[in-house]
Backbone as JSON Lines, residues from 0, in Angstrom:
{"i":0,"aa":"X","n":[9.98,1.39,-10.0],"ca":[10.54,1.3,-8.65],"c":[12.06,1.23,-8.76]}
{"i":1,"aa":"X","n":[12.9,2.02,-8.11],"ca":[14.17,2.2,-8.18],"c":[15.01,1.3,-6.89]}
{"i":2,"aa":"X","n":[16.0,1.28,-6.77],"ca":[16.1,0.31,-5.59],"c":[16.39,1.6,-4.05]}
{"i":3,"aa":"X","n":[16.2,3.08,-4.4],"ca":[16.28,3.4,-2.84],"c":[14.42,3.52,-2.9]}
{"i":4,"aa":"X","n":[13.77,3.18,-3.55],"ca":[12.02,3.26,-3.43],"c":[11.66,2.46,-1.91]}
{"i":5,"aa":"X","n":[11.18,2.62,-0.9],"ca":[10.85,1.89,-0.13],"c":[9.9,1.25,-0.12]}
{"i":6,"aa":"X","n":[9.2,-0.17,0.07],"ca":[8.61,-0.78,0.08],"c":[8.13,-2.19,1.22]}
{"i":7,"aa":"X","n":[6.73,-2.0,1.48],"ca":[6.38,-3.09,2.38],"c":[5.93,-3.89,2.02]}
{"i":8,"aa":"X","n":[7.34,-4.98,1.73],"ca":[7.21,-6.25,1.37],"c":[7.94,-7.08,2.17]}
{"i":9,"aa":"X","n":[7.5,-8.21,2.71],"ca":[8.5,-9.19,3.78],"c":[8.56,-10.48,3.09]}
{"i":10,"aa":"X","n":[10.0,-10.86,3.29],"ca":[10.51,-12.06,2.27],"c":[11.45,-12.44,3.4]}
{"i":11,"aa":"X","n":[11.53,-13.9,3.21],"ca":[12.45,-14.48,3.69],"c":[13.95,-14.52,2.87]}
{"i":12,"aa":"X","n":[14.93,-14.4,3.72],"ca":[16.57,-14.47,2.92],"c":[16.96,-15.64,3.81]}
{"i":13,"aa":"X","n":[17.44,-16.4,2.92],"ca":[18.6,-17.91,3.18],"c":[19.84,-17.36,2.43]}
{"i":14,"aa":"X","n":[20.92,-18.07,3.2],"ca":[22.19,-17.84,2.62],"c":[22.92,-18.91,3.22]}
{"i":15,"aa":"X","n":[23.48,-20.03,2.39],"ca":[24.6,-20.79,2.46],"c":[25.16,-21.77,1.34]}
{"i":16,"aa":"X","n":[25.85,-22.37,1.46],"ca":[26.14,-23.23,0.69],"c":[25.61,-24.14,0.33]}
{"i":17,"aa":"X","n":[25.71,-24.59,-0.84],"ca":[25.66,-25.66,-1.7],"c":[26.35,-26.87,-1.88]}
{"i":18,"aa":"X","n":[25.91,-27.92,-2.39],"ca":[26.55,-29.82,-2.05],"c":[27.44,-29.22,-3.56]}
{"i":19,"aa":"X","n":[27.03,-28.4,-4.65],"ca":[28.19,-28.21,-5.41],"c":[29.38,-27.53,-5.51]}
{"i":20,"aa":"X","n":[29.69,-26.81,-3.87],"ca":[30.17,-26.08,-3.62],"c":[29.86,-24.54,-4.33]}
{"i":21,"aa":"X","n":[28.97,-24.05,-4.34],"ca":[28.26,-22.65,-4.48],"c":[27.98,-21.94,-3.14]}
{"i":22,"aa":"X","n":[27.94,-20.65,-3.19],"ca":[27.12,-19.91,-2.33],"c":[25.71,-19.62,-2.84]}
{"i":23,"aa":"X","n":[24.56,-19.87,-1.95],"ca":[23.14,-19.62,-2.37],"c":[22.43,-19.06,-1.9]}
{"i":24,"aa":"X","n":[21.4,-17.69,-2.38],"ca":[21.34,-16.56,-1.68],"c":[20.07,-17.13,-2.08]}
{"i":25,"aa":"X","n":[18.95,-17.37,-1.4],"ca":[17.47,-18.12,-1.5],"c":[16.86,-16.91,-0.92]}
{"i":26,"aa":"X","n":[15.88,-16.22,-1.94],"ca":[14.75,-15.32,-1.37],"c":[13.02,-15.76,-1.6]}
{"i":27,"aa":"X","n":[12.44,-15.53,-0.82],"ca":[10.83,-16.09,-0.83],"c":[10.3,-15.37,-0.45]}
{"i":28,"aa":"X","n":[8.87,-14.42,-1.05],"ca":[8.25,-14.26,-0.73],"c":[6.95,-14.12,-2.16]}
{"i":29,"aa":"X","n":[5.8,-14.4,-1.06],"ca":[4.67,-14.35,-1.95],"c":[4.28,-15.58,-2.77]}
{"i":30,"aa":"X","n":[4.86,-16.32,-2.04],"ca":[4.84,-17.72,-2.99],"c":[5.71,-17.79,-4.3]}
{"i":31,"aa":"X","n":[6.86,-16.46,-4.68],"ca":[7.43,-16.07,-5.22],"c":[9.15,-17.22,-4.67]}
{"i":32,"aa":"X","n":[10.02,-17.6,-5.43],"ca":[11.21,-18.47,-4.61],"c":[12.26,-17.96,-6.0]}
{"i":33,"aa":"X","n":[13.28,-17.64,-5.56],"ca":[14.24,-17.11,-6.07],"c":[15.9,-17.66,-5.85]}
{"i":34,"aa":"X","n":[15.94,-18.81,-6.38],"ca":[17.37,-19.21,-5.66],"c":[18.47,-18.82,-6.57]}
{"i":35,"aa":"X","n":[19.7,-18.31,-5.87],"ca":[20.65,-17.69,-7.41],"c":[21.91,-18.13,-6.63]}
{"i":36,"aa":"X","n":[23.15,-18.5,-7.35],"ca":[24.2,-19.15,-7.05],"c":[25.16,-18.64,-7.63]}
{"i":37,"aa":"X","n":[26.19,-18.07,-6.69],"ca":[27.23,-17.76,-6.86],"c":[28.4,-18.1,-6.21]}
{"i":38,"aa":"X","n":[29.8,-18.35,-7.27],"ca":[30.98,-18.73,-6.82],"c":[31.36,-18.14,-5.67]}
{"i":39,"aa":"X","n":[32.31,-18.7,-4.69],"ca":[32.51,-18.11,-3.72],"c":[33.24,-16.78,-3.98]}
{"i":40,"aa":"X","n":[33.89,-17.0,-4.92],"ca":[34.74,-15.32,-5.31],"c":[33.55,-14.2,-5.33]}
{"i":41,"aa":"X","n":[32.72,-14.68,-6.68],"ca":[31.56,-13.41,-6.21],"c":[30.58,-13.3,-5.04]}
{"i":42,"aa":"X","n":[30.69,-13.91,-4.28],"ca":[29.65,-13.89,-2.97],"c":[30.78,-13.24,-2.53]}
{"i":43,"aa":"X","n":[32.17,-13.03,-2.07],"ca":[32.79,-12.55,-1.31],"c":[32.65,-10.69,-2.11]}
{"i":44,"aa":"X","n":[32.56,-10.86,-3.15],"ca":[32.06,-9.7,-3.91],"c":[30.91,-8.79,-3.16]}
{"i":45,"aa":"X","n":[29.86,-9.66,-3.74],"ca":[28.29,-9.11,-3.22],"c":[28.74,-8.96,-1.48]}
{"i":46,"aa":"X","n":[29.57,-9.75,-0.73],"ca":[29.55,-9.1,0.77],"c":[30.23,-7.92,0.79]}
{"i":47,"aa":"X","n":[31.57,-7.6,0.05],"ca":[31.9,-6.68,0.04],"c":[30.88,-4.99,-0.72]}
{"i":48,"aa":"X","n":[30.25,-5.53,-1.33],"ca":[29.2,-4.66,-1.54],"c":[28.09,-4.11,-0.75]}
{"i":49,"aa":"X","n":[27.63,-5.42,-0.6],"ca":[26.81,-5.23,1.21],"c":[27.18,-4.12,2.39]}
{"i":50,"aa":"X","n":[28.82,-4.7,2.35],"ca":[29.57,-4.08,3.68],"c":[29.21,-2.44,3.35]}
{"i":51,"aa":"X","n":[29.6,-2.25,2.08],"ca":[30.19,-0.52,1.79],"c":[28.55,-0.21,1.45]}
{"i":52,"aa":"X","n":[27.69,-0.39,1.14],"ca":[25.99,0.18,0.98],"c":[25.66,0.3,2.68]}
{"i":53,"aa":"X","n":[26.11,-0.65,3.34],"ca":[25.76,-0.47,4.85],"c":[26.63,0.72,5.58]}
{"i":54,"aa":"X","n":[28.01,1.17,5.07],"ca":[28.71,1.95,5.75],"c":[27.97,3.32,5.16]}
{"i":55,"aa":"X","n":[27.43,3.49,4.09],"ca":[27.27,4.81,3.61],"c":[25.36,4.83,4.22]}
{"i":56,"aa":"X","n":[24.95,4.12,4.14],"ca":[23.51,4.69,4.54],"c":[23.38,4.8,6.32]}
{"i":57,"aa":"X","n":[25.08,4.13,7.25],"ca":[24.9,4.44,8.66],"c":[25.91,6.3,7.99]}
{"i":58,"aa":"X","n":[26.05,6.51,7.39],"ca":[27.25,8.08,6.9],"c":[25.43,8.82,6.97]}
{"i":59,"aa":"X","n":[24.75,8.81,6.1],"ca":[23.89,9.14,5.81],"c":[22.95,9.58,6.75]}
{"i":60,"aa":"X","n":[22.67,8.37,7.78],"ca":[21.96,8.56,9.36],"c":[23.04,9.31,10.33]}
{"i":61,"aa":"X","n":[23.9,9.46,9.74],"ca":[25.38,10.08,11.04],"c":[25.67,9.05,12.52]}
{"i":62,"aa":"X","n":[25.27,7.55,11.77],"ca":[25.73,6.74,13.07],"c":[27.3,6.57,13.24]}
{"i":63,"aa":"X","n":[27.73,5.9,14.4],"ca":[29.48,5.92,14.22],"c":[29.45,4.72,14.73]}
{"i":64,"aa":"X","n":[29.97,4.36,13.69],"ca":[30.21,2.39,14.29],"c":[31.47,1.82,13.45]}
């Protein structure tokens, strides 16, 4: 499975901070729990990654936003 493979799977996403000052991106599903922690520098990373995968797959659909 590649990551553009589509798949019907539903998981819950949490995202916030941490009492150690972390960002914590909490995924669940399947009785499956996945918590992973990252400095705020790289969470501002992974959003900036987010942002630009979201601008190219609305390029892709030809939305204009």
């Amino acid at each position: 499975m590649g990551i553009d493979t589509e798949r019907e799977i539903e998981a819950n996403l949490q995202i916030g901070p941490t009492d150690k000052g972390m960002v914590r991106i909490y995924v669940e599903s399947q009785g499956l729990e996945i918590p992973m922690d990252f400095s705020p520098d790289d969470a501002d990373e992974i959003a900036d990654e987010i942002t630009a995968a979201a601008n190219r797959a609305r390029n892709m659909r030809g939305d204009k936003r």
